[in-house]
C-alpha positions as CSV (number, residue, x, y, z in Angstrom):
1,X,88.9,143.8,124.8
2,X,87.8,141.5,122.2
3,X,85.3,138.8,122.0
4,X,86.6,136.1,120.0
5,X,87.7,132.3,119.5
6,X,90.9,132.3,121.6
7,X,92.1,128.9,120.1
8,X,91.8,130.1,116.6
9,X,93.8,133.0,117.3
10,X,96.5,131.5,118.5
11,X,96.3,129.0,115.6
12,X,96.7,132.2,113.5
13,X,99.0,133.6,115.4
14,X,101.1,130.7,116.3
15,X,101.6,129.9,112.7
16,X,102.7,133.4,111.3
17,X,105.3,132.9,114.4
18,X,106.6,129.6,113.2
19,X,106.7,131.0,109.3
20,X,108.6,134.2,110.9
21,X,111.2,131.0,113.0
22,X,111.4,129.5,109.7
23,X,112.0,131.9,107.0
24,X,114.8,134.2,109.5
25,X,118.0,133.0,109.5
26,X,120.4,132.9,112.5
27,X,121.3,136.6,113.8
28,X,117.9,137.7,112.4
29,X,115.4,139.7,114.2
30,X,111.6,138.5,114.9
31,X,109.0,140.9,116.6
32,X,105.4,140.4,117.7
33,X,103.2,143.6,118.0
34,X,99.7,144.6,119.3
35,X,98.0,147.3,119.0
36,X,94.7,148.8,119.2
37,X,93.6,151.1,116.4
38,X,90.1,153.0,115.3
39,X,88.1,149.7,116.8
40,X,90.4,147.0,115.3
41,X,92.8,145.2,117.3
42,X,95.8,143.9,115.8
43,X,98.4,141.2,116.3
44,X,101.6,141.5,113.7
45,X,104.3,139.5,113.4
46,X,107.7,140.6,111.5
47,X,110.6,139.1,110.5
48,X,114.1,140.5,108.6
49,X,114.1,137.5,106.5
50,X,114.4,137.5,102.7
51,X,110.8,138.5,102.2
52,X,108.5,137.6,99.5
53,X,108.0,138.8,96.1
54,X,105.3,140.7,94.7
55,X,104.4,138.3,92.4
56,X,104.4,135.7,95.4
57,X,102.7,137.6,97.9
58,X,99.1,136.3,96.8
59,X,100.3,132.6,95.9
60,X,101.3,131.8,99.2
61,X,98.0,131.8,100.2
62,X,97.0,129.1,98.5
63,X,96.8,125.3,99.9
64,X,99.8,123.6,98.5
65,X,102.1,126.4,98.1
66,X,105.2,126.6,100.4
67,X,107.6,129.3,100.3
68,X,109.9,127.8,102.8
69,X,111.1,124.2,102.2
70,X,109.7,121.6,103.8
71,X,106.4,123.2,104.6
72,X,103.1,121.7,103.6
73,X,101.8,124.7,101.9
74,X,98.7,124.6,104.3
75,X,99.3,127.1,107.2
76,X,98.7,130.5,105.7
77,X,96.0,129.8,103.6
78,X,94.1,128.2,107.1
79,X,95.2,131.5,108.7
80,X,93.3,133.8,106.2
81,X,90.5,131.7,106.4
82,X,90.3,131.4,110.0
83,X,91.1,135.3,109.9
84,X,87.9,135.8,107.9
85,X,85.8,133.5,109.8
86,X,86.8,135.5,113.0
87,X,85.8,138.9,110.8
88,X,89.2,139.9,110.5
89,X,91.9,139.8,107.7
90,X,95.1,138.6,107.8
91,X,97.4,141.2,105.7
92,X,100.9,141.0,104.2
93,X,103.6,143.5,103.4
94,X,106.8,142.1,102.4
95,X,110.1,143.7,100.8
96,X,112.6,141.3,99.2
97,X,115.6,141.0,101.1
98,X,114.1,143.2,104.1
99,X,112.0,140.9,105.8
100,X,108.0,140.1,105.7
101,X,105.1,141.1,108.2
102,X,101.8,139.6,108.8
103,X,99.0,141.0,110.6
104,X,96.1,139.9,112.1
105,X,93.4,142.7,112.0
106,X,90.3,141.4,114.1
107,X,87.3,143.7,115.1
108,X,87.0,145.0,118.9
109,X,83.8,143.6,120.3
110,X,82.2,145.3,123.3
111,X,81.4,142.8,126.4
């Protein structure tokens, strides 16, 4: 059980979902995990599309940068910050042409 603000993380959430919709292309596999671990709680979401280079993987969490088309750039870096602001992290690992994940790591509060 966590204590936390449920809108925000679905805003988190929601928008590593619609990246995962965006970057995958048709036939492609998305998944959505959680999992409780060592008082952490966390939400990740995968996709097999064409990843994100090394040298990207920071960038993209900037305002303004988009690394799928059409996109204003904004929705990741809102997610980290929201991530932080809920005492979590929001973590990457990504392997060009094999797909990204994203994962929300939020602390387990007791009620």
């Amino acid at each position: 059980m966590i204590e936390s603000d449920g809108d925000r993380v679905l805003q988190v959430v929601g928008n590593l979902l619609s990246n995962a919709f965006k970057a995958t292309p048709d036939g492609g596999r998305i998944s959505l995990e959680l999992a409780q671990q060592n008082g952490t709680v966390h939400v990740a979401v995968e996709d097999s599309g064409p990843g994100i280079s090394p040298e990207s993987r920071e960038r993209i969490f900037r305002p303004f940068v988009s690394h799928v088309g059409g996109g204003t750039g904004l929705g990741l870096p809102i997610a980290r910050e929201l991530s932080g602001a809920l005492g979590g992290r929001l973590d990457l690992q990504s392997e060009v042409g094999r797909g990204s994940r994203f994962e929300l790591v939020l602390p387990v509060r007791a009620s």
